[in-house]
N, C-alpha and C positions, 0 to 999 in steps of 0.2 A: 504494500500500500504506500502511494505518497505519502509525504506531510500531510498531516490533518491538520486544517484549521479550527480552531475550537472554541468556542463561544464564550467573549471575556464579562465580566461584569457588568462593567457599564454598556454592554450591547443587549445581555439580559433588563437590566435596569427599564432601558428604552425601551424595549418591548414589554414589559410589565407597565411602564408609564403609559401609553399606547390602548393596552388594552385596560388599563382601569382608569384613565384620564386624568390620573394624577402623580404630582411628584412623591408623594407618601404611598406607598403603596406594598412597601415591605414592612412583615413583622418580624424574621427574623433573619438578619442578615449572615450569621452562619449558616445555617439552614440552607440558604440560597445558594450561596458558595462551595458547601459539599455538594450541593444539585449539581451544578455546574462543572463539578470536580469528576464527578464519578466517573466521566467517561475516558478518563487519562490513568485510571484505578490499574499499579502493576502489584504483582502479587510475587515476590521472589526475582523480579529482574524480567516477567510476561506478562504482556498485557490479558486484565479481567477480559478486556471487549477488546478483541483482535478486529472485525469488522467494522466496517463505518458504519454498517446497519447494527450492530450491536451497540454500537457506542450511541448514537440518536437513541436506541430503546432506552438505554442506560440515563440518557437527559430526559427523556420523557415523565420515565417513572420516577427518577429521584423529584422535579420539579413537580410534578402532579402529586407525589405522595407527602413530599414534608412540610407543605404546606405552610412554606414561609412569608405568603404572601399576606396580606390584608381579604384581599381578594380575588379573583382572578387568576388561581392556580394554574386549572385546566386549559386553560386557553393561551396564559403565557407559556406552559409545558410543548401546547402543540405549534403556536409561534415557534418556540425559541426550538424545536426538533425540526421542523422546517429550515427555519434558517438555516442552522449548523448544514443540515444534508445540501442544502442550495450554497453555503461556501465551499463542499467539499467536493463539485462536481454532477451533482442530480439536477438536473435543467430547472431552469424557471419555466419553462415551458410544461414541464410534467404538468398533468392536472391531478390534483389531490382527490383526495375521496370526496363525496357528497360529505355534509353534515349527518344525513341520515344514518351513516356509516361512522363515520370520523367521530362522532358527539358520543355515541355507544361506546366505541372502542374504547376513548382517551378516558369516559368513566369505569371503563373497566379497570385498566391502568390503576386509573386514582382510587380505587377501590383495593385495588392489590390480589384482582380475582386471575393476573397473566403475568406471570413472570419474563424478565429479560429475553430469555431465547425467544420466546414464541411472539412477544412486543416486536423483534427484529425481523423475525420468519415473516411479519405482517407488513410491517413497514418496507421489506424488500419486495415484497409481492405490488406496494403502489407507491414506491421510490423507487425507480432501478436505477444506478448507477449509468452515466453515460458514458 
């Protein structure tokens, strides 16, 4: 795999600003930070998420589950998994899931009813890599 580029704070920040309309909008700024962390997670010198579609599941769920936001969790979860997969190569052209689809899923996620693998097995099935 190339360089991953990987989604810094203040690009999370802005997209939580965004989608709750405000500058306040985190409650717990470590929280956020480990969200954001997890997908750079090595375990003895390997990476946890060797794929770029594991590493997106890995933002997903950490951002949707730890809930460090005010509000606006899910939504900056599937912003900020978006984003990341569109700076590492998956077109802006892809079209994403309906909401019908996508709104289900990401409460699945935040519920913690799918774990990492199967959040990726999904995300590559309507993200592929270009």
């Amino acid at each position: 795999m190339t360089e991953v580029r990987y989604l810094q704070i203040d690009e999370i920040l802005a997209i939580a600003r965004t989608v709750n309309g405000t500058e306040h909008s985190v409650r717990d700024m470590g929280l956020l930070v480990s969200a954001i962390e997890r997908p750079r997670t090595d375990v003895f010198g390997a990476e946890l998420y060797p794929t770029l579609h594991e590493k997106a599941a890995a933002l997903l769920h950490s951002v949707a589950r730890h809930h460090a936001l005010i509000d606006g969790d899910k939504c900056t979860a599937w912003l900020a998994m978006r984003v990341f997969l569109r700076f590492n190569g998956v077109s802006a052209g892809t079209v994403p899931p309906p909401v019908s689809i996508a709104g289900p899923f990401v409460e699945e996620v935040a519920q913690d009813d799918i774990d990492v693998p199967v959040i990726a097995k999904r995300l590559s099935a309507s993200f592929p890599v270009s």
